[in-house]
Each structure stands twice: as structure tokens, then as C-alpha cells.
Rosetta silent file (secondary structure, phi, psi, omega in degrees, C-alpha in Angstrom):
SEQUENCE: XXXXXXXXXXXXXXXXXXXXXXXXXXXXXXXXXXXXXXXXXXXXXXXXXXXXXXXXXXXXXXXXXXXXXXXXXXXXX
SCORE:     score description
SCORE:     0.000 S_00000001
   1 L     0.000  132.670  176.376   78.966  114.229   53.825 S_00000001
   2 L   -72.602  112.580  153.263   77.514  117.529   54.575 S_00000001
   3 L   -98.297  161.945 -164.376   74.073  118.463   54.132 S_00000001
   4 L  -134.275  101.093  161.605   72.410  121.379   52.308 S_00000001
   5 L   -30.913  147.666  172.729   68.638  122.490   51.360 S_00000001
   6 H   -45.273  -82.706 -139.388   67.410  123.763   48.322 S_00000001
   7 H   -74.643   10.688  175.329   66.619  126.684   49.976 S_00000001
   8 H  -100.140  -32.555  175.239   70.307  127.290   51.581 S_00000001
   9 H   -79.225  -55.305 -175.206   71.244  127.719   47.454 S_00000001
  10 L   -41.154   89.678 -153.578   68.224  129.712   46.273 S_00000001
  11 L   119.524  -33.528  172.807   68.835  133.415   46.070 S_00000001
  12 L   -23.871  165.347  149.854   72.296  132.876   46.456 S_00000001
  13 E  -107.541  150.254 -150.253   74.760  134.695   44.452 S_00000001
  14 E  -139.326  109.986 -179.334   76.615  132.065   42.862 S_00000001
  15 E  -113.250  168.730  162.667   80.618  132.758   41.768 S_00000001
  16 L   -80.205 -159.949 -166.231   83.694  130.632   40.671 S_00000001
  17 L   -91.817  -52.130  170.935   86.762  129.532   42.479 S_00000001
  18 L   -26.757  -44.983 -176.041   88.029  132.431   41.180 S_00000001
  19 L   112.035    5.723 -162.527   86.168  135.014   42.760 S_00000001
  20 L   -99.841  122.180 -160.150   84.097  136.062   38.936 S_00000001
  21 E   -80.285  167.009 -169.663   80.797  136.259   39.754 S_00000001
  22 E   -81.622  -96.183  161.921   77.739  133.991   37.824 S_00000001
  23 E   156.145 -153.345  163.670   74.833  135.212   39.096 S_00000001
  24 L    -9.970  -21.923 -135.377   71.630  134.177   40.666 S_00000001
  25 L   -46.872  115.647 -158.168   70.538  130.850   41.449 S_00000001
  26 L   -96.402  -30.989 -176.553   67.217  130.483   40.768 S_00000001
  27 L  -174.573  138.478 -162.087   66.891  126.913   40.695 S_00000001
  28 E   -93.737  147.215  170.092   68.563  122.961   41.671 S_00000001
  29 E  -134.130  110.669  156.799   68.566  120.390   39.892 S_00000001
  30 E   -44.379  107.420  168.794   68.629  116.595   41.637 S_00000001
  31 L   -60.401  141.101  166.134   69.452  112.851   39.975 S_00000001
  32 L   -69.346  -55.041 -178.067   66.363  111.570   41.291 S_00000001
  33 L   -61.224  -56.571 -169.311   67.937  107.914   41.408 S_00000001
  34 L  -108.435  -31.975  179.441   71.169  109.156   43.700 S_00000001
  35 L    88.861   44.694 -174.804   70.317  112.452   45.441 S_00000001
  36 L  -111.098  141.574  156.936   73.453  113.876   43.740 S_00000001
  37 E   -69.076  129.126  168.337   73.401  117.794   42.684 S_00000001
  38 E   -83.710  -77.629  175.419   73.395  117.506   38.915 S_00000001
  39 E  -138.954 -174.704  157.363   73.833  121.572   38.118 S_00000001
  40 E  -116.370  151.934  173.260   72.120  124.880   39.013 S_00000001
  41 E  -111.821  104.082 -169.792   70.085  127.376   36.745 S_00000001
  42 E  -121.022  145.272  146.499   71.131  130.849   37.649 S_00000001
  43 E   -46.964  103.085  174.663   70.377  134.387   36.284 S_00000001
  44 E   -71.178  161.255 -177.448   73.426  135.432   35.248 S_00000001
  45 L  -106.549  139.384  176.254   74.477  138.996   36.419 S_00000001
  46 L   -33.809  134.596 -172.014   75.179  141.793   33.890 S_00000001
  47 L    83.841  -30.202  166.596   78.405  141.771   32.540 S_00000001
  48 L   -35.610  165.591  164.898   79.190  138.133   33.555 S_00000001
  49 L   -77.983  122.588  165.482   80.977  136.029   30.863 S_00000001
  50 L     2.295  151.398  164.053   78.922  134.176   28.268 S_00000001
  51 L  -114.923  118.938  168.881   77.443  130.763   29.390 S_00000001
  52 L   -64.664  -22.548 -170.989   77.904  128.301   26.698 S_00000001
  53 L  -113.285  111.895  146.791   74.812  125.897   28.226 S_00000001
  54 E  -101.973  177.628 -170.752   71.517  127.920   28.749 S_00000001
  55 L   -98.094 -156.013  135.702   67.854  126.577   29.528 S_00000001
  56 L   -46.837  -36.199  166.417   64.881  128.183   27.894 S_00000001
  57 L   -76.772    0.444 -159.834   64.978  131.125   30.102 S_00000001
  58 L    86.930  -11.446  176.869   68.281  132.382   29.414 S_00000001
  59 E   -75.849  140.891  166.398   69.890  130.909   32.953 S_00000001
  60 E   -79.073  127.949 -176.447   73.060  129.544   32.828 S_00000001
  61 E   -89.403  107.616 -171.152   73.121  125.740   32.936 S_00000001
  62 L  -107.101  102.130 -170.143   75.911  125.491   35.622 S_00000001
  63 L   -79.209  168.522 -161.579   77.166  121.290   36.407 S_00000001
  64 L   -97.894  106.318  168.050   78.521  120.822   39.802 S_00000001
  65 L   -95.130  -58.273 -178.674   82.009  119.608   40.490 S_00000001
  66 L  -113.120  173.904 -167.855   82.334  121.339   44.131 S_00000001
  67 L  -156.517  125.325  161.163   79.956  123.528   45.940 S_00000001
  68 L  -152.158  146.220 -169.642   80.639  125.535   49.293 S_00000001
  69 E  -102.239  139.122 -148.662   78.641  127.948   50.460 S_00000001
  70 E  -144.091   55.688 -172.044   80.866  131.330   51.711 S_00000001
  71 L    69.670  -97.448 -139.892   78.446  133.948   53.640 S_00000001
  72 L  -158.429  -18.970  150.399   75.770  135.238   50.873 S_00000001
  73 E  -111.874  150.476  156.349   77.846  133.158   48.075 S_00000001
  74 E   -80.444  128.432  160.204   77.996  129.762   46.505 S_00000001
  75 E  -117.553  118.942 -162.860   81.275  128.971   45.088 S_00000001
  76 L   -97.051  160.855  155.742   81.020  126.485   42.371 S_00000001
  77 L  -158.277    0.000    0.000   83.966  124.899   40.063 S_00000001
């Protein structure tokens, strides 16, 4: 298992498998219990597609299946 800091996500620009960008990630979220990434809450970028799950702030509530980090993006699916 690889590991990766918060602060290796944070700032990130954060895309699909696809290549369609997200946006932002602003902030991680941890199970407590397991140490597993549960999702991230990023600032989507203008023009992105709708998020169906947002927080209070407007960030897209993004759950984790895979995660690799690519140069200056995260690519989640």
C-alpha cells in the first residue's frame, strides 16, 4: 500500500478517469476507525458538471473508489 499526505491532495486539481476536470480539493476526509479515504470536498471549477452530493459550502462531496496522483492532478473514479 502506498502512502499519501493530506497535503500531497490539497490544492490539487482533482479530475476523472476520463480526463473532465472536478475542481479543487480543498479538503480529506478519513474513517477515523480504519485510516481509509472516505471522499474529498473540492471547489468545483466553472463549467464542471453538476455534483449531485454537496456540503454546506457548495464543494462537491466526491467518495473514493481509486486515487492516483498524475503531476499537478488527482485522478479519482
Amino acid at each position: 500500500m502506498t502512502e499519501i499526505f493530506s497535503d500531497q491532495l490539497i490544492g490539487k486539481k482533482a479530475i476523472t478517469s476520463g480526463g473532465y476536470p472536478i475542481g479543487i480539493i480543498e479538503e480529506i476526509v478519513v474513517d477515523t476507525e480504519t485510516g481509509e479515504l472516505k471522499y474529498l470536498l473540492v471547489r468545483p471549477d466553472v463549467g464542471a458538471a453538476s455534483m449531485n452530493k454537496t456540503d454546506g459550502k457548495g464543494r462537491a462531496v466526491i467518495t473514493i473508489g481509486t486515487l492516483k496522483i498524475a503531476d499537478e492532478n488527482v485522478i479519482v473514479s
